[in-house]
Legacy VTK file of the C-alpha trace (Angstrom):
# vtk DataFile Version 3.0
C-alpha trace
ASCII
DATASET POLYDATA
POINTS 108 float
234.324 66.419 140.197
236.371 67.388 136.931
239.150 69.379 136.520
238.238 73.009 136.395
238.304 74.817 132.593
241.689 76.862 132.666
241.442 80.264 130.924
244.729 81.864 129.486
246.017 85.207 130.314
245.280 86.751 127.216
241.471 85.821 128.125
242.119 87.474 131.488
243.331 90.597 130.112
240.164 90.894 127.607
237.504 90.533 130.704
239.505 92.806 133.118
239.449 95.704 129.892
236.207 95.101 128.762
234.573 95.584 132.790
233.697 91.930 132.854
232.273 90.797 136.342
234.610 88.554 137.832
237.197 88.664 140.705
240.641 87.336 140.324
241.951 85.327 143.506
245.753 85.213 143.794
246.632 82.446 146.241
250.030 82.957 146.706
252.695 83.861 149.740
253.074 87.267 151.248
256.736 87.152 150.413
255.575 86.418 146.758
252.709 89.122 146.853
255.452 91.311 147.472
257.337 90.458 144.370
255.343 90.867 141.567
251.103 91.175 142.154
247.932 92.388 140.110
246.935 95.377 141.490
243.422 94.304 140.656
243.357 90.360 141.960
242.361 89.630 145.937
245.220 88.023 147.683
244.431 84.938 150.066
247.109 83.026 150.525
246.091 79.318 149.654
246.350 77.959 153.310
243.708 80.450 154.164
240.909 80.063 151.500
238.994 77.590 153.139
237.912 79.819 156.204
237.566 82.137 153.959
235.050 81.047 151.720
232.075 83.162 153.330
233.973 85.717 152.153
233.858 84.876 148.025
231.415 85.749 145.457
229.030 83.327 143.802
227.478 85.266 141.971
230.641 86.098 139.230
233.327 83.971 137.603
236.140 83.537 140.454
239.371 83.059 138.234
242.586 81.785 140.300
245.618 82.380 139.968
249.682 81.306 141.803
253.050 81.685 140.212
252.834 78.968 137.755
248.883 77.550 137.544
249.402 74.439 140.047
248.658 76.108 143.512
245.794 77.885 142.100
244.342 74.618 140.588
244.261 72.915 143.240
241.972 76.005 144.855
239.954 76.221 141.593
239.100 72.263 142.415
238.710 72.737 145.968
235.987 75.996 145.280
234.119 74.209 142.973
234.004 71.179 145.221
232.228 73.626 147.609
229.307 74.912 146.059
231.502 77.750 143.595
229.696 77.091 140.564
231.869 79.108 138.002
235.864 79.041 138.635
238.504 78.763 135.955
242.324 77.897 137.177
244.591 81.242 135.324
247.265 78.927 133.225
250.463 79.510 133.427
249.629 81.840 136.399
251.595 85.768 137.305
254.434 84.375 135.232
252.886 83.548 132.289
251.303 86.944 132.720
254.431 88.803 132.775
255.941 87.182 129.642
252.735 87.503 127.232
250.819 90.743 128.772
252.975 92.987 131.034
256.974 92.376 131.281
256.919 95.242 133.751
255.433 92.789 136.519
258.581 91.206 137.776
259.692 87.189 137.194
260.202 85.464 140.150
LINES 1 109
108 0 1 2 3 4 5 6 7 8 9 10 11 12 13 14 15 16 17 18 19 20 21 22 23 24 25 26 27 28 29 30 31 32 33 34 35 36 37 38 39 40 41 42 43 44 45 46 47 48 49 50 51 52 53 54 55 56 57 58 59 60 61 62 63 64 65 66 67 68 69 70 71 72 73 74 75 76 77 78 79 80 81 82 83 84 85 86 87 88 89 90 91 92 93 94 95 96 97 98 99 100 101 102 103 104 105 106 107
């Protein structure tokens, strides 16, 4: 299986303004939820995602996303790998959203 496409933040923030079906899975720790978080992303923490999968959409773009873009490629793999046909890895993850789109979601 390849390496999912990655789709930049600035991409992000165009779908999530223009209404765009998709959901945005943020697979990172409570402790780090708690931090800095989306208010429009679905936490599951990455540990938990596989008995969780009944509980995902395949029927719109799942987009991941972590701290940094590691964690949440190694979901976006693991989704597609189980019959999620459309899931992009968020690069450079919350962080990379904070210093391009918002700098009022804290850096951690």
């Amino acid at each position: 299986m390849s390496i999912p496409p990655e789709i930049s933040v600035t991409e992000l923030k165009r779908m999530h303004d223009e209404n765009e079906p998709f959901m945005l899975l943020d697979v990172r720790e409570d402790d780090e939820i708690a931090t800095a978080s989306l208010d429009f992303a679905r936490h599951i923490p990455m540990a938990n995602v596989p008995e969780r999968l009944t509980s995902l959409p395949k029927d719109r773009p799942i987009i991941v996303m972590c701290h940094g873009g590691t964690r949440s490629g190694r979901v976006a793999k693991f989704l597609r790998e189980n019959g999620f046909p459309d899931v992009a890895n968020l690069t450079g993850g919350i962080d990379a959203w904070s210093v391009e789109i918002d700098p009022g979601v804290p850096r951690y």
